[in-house]
N, C-alpha and C positions, 0 to 999 in steps of 0.2 A: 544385596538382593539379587536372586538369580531370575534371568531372564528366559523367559520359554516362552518360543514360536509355536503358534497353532497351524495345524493341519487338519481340518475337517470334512471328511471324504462319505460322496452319494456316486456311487457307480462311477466307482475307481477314479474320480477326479476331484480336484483340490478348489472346494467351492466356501463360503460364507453364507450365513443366516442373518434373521435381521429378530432378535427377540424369540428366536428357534423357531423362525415359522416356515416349516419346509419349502412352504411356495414362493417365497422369495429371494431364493438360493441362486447365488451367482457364481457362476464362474471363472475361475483366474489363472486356472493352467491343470490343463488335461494332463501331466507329468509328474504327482507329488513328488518323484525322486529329485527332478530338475529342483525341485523348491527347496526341497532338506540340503540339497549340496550345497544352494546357496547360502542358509544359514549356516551350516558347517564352515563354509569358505570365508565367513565373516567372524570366527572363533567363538559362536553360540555352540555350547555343548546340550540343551535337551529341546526337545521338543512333547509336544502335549498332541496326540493324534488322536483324532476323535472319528470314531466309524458310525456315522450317523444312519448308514443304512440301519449298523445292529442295533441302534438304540432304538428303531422305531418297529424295526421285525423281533424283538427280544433274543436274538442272538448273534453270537458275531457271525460278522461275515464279511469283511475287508481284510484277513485274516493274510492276505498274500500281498495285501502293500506292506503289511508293518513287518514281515518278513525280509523283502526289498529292501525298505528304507533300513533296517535292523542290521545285516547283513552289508549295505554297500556306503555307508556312514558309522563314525563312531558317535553318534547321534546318544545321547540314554533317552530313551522312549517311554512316556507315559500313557499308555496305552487306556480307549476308555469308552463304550458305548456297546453296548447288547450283551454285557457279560453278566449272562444271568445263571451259569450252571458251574461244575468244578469243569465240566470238560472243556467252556470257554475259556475259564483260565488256565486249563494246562496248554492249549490251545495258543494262547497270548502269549502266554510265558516262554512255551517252545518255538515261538515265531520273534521274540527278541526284543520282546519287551522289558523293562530292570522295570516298573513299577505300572501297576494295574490303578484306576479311579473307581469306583463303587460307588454307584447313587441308588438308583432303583431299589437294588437289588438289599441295600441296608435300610429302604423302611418296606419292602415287599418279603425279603426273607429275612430278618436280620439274625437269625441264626446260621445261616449260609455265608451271609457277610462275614459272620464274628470266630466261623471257622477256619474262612481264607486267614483273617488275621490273625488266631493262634499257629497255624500250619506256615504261612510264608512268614509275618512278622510285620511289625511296621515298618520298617522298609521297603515293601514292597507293597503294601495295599496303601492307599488315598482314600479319605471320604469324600468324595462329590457331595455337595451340599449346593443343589442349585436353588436358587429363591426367589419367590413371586410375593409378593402383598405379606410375606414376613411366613411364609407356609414354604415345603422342600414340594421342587415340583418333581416328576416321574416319567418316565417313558417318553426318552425324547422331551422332554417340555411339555409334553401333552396332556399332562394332566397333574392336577395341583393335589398334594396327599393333605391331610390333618394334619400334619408334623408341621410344631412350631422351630424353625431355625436355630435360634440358640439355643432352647434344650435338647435338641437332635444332636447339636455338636456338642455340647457338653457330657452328653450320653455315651456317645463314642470316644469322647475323649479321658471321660474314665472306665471304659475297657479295654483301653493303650492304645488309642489309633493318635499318629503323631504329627499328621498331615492332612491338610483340609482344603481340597479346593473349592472358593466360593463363587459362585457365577450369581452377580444381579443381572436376572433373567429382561429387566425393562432396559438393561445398557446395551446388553450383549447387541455386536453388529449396528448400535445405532452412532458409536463414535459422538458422542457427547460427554465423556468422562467417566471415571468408573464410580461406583458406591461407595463411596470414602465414609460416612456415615455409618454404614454396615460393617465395614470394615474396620473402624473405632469401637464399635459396640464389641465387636467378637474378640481382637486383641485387647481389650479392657477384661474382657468375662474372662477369658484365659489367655493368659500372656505367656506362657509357655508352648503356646500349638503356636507350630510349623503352617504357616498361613497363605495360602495361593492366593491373590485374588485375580478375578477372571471377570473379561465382560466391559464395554466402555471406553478402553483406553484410545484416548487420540491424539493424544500428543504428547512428545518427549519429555515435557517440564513434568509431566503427572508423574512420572517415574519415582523421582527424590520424595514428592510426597506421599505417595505409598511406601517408600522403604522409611522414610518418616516415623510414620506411624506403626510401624513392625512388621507389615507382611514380609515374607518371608522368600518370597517370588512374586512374579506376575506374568500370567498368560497376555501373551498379545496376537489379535490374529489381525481383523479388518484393516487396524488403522498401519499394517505393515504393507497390508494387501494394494488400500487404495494409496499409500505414501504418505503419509501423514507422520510415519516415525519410518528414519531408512536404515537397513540393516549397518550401515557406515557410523549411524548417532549409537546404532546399540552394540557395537562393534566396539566403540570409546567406553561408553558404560559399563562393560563386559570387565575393561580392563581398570578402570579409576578405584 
């Protein structure tokens, strides 16, 4: 199971949410670069950066950190928040991103979505599949669509998307565990998708039990942040 450090950045600094709720955004190091070198330095190869400004202005615009981080790390980047047009992702792409997240934007256009994904491929476009009360929420967390969860990914996953990142929107930043429950349901429905899960994690033992059950990664951001998992534990992980 690959591991992937989150960096999620509000005016150019490297802060955390608590359930996406912008106003309780903290903190941790005004430097994203200092941050990536350190998971670099600890032999983590991708990281998941999330530009929360674009996802709440609908478009990117942290666009010169992923360039930075892209450029001064061999980091692979998955790059993901306010990409709502082709010129964001050409945008993303020529700023140094290997692979783009798509939420919004695949239940607000999903024919825009579904054209990145014939044009780049599934290697390079992610479905974001954020979830609240079992509905995909939008814009920044800000608001909950009709879209039931599992038929959304099973939607996209037969019209070849082959990666999915899921965020239980009630874990995210609260460090209580992740959605292991959610995450049985969706590798049960399709055990073939390539499974992120995201949101919850707080400590090192959860790791084995998500790769357990098939995901296929796992985003970690908080519980790196406050110390509850040390890049040293994921550093062993990395290599077992």
């Amino acid at each position: 199971m690959r591991i992937i450090p989150a960096i999620d950045i509000i005016n150019g600094k490297c802060v955390r949410l608590s359930k996406g709720d912008y106003s309780t955004q903290k903190i941790y190091n005004e430097n994203p670069l200092e941050v990536a070198k350190a998971f670099e330095d600890h032999g983590i190869g991708y990281l998941h950066l999330v530009d929360l400004d674009g996802a709440k202005s609908g478009n990117i615009v942290n666009y010169k950190i992923l360039e930075n981080l892209s450029s001064k790390t061999t980091l692979k980047i998955d790059f993901g928040g306010g990409l709502k047009s082709d010129i964001d992702l050409r945008i993303a792409f020529d700023c140094g991103a290997s692979q783009i997240t798509g939420g919004s934007i695949a239940v607000k256009r999903p024919s825009v979505f579904l054209k990145w994904l014939e044009t780049y491929g599934a290697d390079k476009i992610i479905l974001g599949a954020d979830t609240i009360n079992g509905k995909i929420a939008v814009s920044g967390w800000q608001q909950q669509s009709d879209e039931e969860l599992l038929p959304f990914i099973q939607h996209y996953y037969d019209k070849g998307i082959q990666s999915v990142i899921c965020t239980d929107i009630t874990k995210d930043g609260m460090l209580e565990g992740p959605g292991i429950p959610i995450y049985k349901e969706i590798v049960t429905a399709i055990p073939k998708l390539n499974l992120i899960a995201s949101g919850g994690v707080s400590a090192f033992d959860e790791l084995p039990e998500l790769e357990a059950i098939g995901c296929e990664a796992v985003i970690i951001g908080k519980a790196i942040y406050e110390n509850k998992i040390t890049l040293k534990q994921l550093e062993q992980y990395t290599i077992m």
